[in-house]
Steps between C-alpha positions, in 0.01 A plus 500: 500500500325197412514206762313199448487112504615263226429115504785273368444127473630441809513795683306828581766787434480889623597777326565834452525689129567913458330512108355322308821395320765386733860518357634379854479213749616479853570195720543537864677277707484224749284605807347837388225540223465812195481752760867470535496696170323840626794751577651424213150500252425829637861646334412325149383754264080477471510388126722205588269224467573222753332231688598304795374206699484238811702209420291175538460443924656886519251791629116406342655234224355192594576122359163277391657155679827423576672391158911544390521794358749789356442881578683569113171300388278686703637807321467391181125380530462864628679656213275304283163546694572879486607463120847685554708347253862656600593659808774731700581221798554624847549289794635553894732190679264188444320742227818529323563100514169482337531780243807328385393168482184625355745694189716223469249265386274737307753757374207580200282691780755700668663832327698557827575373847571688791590313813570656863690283721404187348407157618638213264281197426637162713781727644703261726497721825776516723558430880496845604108506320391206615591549855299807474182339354487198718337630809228686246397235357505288829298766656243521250430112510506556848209696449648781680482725181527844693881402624546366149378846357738646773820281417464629097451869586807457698671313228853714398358512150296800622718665724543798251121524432444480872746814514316715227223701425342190388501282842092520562436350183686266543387378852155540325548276223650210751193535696309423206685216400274134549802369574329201292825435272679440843287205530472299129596684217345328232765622246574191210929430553655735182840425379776759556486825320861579586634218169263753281585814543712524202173464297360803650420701167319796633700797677538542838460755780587384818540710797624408819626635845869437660365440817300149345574167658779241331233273332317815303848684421631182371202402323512866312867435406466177326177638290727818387799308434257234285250656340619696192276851539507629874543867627563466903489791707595438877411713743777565793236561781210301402397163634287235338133690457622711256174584426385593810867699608535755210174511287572804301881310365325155436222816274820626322655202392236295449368785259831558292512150485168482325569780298813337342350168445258670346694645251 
């Protein structure tokens, strides 16, 4: 395992790669950092080359200043940096917002996209979210950051994780958490993804859980019933954290996936 820093022009990015030659990149989501990836990286087969990272202001990422910017640009300065010229995309909730976004408007570096629970890029959220995400963000600019880390572990979007094998990680990834994007995110304003999803070229795996909340079980129906190349498997007893719930099944279909894009 090679883990190392990378400057970008604006930023100072963390990663991880497993050979020399990764075939594979993973994108964690809002609040946690690549380490969300280690259950299911130790199921992957040892030849699978793959490389993961902090997003920018996620786990040892770190921004040089304070300038608009775009995590899909972040990844593509990477991409570049590291010379990998096409890729296998894989991205978690915000990761999967990103992934796509990132596929959409570079469809030449991505053979396939695999996205688990996915975010959407400027995804109106409703009521029920915001009511939610209020008193977090209120309680970080507060500067009470420990209730604010309290309020999201307790958020319903974990419930399942909090109920599985995988509930310590969790609770361990919150605690790492700045909290920072809480505060200012200095993300530049992107328009909608949702009025481009028919112009996703690349196929899709996207796996999700039954037991998801209404924003990321809606947003997963509107990108299969738009985009023209997407294999959905849902999962009756899983939550959001996919990932984190049922390792091994996110292993087995993420590798059949591969192996018949591959083909």
């Amino acid at each position: 395992m090679q883990s190392r820093m990378i400057a970008l022009p604006s930023a100072q990015m963390h990663f991880e790669a497993w050979n020399d030659v990764p075939s594979t990149i993973f994108v964690h989501g809002f609040g946690g950092d690549m380490r969300t990836w280690d259950e299911l990286w130790r199921f992957l087969p040892d030849e699978h080359g793959r490389l993961r990272y902090d997003l920018r202001g996620f786990g040892k990422s770190t921004p040089l200043g304070n300038d608009p910017f775009h995590h899909a640009d972040d990844l593509l300065a990477l991409m570049d940096a590291l010379q990998i010229d096409r890729c296998d995309l894989v991205g978690v909730s915000m990761g999967g917002s990103i992934a796509l976004n990132f596929t959409l408007s570079h469809p030449d570096r991505v053979r396939s996209l695999s996205l688990l629970s996915p975010g959407l890029t400027a995804w109106e959220w409703s009521d029920e979210w915001q009511v939610l995400w209020r008193p977090i963000i209120a309680a970080a600019r507060a500067g009470d950051m420990r209730q604010a880390r309290n309020l999201w572990l307790a958020h319903p979007l974990f419930e399942t994780t909090l109920a599985s094998n995988a509930a310590e990680i969790l609770r361990q990834e919150i605690a790492r958490f700045s909290g920072d994007q809480w505060v200012a995110d200095h993300q530049a304003p992107a328009l909608p993804d949702v009025e481009r999803l028919h112009e996703l070229v690349r196929p899709v795996l996207m796996l999700t859980g039954a037991h998801d909340l209404a924003d990321f079980r809606l947003i997963a129906d509107l990108i299969q019933a738009a985009a023209p190349d997407v294999t959905r498997h849902d999962a009756d007893d899983l939550g959001h954290l996919v990932h984190l719930e049922a390792p091994t099944w996110c292993r087995d279909m993420l590798c059949a996936f591969w192996n018949e894009a591959a083909t």
